[in-house]
MARRO-332212 format. One record per residue (C-alpha): residue in three letters; x, y, z. Coordinates in nm, 2 decimals, m for minus. Last residue first. Example, Ala and Ser with C-alpha at 12.3 -4.5 7.8 and 13.67 -1.06 7.14 Angstrom:
+-----+--------+--------+--------+
| res |     xx |     yy |     zz |
+-----+--------+--------+--------+
| ser |   1.37 |  m0.11 |   0.71 |
| ala |   1.23 |  m0.45 |   0.78 |
+-----+--------+--------+--------+
This chain:
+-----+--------+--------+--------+
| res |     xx |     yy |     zz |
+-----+--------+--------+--------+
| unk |  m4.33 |  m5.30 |   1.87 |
| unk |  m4.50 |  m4.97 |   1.96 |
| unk |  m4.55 |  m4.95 |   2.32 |
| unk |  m4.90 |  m4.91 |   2.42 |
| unk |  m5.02 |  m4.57 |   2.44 |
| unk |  m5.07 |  m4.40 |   2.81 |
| unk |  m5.37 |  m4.34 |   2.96 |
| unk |  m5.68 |  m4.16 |   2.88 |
| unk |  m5.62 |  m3.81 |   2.92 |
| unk |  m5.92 |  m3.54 |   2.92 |
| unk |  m5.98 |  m3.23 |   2.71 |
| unk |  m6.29 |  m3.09 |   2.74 |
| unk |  m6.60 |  m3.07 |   2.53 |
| unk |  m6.81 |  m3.40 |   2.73 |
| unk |  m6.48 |  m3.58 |   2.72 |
| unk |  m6.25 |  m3.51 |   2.46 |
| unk |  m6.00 |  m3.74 |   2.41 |
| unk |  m5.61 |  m3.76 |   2.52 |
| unk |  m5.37 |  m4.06 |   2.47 |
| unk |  m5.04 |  m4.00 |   2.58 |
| unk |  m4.67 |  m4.15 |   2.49 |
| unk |  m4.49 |  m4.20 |   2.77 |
| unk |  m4.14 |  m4.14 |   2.91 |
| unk |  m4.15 |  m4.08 |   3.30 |
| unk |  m3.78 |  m4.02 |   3.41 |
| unk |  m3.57 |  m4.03 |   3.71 |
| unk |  m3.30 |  m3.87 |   3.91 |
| unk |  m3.19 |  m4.03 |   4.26 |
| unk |  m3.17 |  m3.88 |   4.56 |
| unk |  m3.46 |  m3.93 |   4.76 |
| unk |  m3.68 |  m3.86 |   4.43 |
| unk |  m3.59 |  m3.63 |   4.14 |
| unk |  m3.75 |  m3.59 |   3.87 |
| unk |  m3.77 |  m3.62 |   3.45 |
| unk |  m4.08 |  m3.54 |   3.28 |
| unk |  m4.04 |  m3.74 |   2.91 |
| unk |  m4.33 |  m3.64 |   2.60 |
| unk |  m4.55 |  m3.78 |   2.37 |
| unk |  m4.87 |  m3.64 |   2.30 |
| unk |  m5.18 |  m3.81 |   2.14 |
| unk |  m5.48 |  m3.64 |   2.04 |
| unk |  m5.83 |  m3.73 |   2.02 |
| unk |  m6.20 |  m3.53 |   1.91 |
| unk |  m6.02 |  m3.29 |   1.66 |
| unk |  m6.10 |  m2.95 |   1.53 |
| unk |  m6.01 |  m2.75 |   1.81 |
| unk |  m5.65 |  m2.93 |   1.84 |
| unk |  m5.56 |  m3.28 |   1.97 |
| unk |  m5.39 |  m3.42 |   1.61 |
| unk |  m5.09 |  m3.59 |   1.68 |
| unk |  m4.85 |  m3.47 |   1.93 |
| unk |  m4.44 |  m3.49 |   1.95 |
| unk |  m4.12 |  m3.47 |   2.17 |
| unk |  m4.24 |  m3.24 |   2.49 |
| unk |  m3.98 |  m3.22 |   2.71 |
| unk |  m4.08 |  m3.15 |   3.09 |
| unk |  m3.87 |  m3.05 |   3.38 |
| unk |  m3.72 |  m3.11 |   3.70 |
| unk |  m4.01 |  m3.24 |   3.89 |
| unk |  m3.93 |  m3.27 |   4.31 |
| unk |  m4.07 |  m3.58 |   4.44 |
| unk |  m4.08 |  m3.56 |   4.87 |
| unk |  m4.40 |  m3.43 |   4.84 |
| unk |  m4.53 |  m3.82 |   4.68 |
| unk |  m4.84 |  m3.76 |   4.52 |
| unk |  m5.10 |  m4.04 |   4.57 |
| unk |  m5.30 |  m4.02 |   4.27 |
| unk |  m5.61 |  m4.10 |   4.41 |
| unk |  m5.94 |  m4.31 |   4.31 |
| unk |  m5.79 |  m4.38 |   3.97 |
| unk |  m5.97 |  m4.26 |   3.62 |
| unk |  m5.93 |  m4.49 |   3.31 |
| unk |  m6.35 |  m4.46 |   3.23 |
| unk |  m6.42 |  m4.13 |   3.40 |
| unk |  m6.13 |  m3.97 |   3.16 |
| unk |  m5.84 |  m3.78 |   3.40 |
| unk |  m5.88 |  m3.40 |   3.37 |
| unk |  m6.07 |  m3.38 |   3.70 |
| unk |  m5.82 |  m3.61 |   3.85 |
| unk |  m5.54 |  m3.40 |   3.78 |
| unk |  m5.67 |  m3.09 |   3.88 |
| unk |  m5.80 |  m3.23 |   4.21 |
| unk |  m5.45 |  m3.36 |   4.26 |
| unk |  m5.26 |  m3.04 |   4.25 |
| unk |  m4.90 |  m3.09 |   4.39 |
| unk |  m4.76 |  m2.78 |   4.25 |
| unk |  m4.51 |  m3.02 |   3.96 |
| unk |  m4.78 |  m3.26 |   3.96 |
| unk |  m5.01 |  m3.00 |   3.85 |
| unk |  m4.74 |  m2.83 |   3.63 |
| unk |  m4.77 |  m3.22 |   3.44 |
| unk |  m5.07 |  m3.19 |   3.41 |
| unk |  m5.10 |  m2.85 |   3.27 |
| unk |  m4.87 |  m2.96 |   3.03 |
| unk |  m5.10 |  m3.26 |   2.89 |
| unk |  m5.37 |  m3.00 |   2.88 |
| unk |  m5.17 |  m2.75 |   2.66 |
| unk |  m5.08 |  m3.09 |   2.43 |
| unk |  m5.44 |  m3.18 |   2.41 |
| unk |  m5.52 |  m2.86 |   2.26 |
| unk |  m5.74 |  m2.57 |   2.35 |
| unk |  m5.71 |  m2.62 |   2.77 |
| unk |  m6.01 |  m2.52 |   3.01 |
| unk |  m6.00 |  m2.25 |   3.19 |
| unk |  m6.02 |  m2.40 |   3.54 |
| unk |  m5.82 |  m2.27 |   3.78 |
| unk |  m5.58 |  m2.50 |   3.74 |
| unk |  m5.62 |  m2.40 |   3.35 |
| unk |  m5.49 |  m2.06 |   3.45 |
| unk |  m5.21 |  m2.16 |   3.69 |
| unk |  m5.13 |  m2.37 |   3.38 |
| unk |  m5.05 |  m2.01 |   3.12 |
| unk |  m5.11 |  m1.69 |   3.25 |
| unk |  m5.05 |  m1.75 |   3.59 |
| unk |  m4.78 |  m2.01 |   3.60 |
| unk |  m4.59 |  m1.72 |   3.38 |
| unk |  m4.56 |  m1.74 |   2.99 |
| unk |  m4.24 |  m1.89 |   2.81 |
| unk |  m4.31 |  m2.24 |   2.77 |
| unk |  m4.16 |  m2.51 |   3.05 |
| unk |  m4.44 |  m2.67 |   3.19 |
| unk |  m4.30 |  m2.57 |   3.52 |
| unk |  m4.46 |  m2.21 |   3.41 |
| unk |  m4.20 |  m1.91 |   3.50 |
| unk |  m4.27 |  m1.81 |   3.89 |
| unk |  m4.56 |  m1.47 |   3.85 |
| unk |  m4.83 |  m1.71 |   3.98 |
| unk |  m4.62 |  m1.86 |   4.26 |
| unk |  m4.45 |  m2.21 |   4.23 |
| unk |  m4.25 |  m2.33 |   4.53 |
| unk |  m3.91 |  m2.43 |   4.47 |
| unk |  m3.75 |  m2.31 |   4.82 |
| unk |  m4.05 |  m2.44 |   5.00 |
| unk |  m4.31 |  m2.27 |   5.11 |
| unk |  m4.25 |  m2.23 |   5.49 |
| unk |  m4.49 |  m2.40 |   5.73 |
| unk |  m4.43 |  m2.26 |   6.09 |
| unk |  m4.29 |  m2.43 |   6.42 |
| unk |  m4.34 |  m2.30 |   6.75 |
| unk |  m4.04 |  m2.35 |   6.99 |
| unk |  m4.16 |  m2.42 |   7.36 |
+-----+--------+--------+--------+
């Protein structure tokens, strides 16, 4: 009888791995941190850390930085998505002064084959001192 064993797969992120988020620090240092809980300065570092928690599969995370009010029961994360990488095209305010931010970016993927893109433009508040996102923007007509 063959005994199977889980091996990470060939992607897997580890702390030292660059950050999916795509600046230059480790996962470690930079969304790895805020996964652990430090929370994020700006609406735009929180915004990346969500996507790096899709990217490791980390639902907790992105529950716990999804406002109460807008806030699904589950994500439902799909293992068989892989997350190519993150462009970040703009924010508006979402720094230590401000109490909202928006951030616009596209996180492309790949899923059973086929490549694909999530274009939105974010709105992010602060909830009880942290960073949380809202939901996407409307489109602008």
């Amino acid at each position: 009888m063959s005994r199977r064993t889980s091996r990470p797969r060939p992607d897997a992120v580890t702390a030292a791995s660059p950050c999916p988020c795509g600046l230059s620090a480790t996962y470690g240092e930079c969304c790895g941190a805020r996964h652990a809980g430090s929370p994020a300065p700006t609406a735009e570092s929180l915004m990346r850390s969500r996507y790096s928690a899709f990217v490791v599969g980390d639902e907790p995370y992105l529950l716990r930085t999804w406002h109460p009010d807008t806030r699904p029961d589950r994500v439902g994360l799909d293992d068989r998505t892989r997350w190519l990488g993150l462009e970040v095209h703009g924010s508006t305010d979402g720094g230590s002064f401000h109490q909202e931010g928006t951030v616009e970016f596209t996180a492309t993927y790949l899923e059973r084959g086929n490549r694909g893109e999530v274009h939105e433009h974010s709105r992010f508040v602060r909830h009880e001192g942290a960073w949380v996102y809202v939901g996407p923007l409307p489109p602008s007509a």
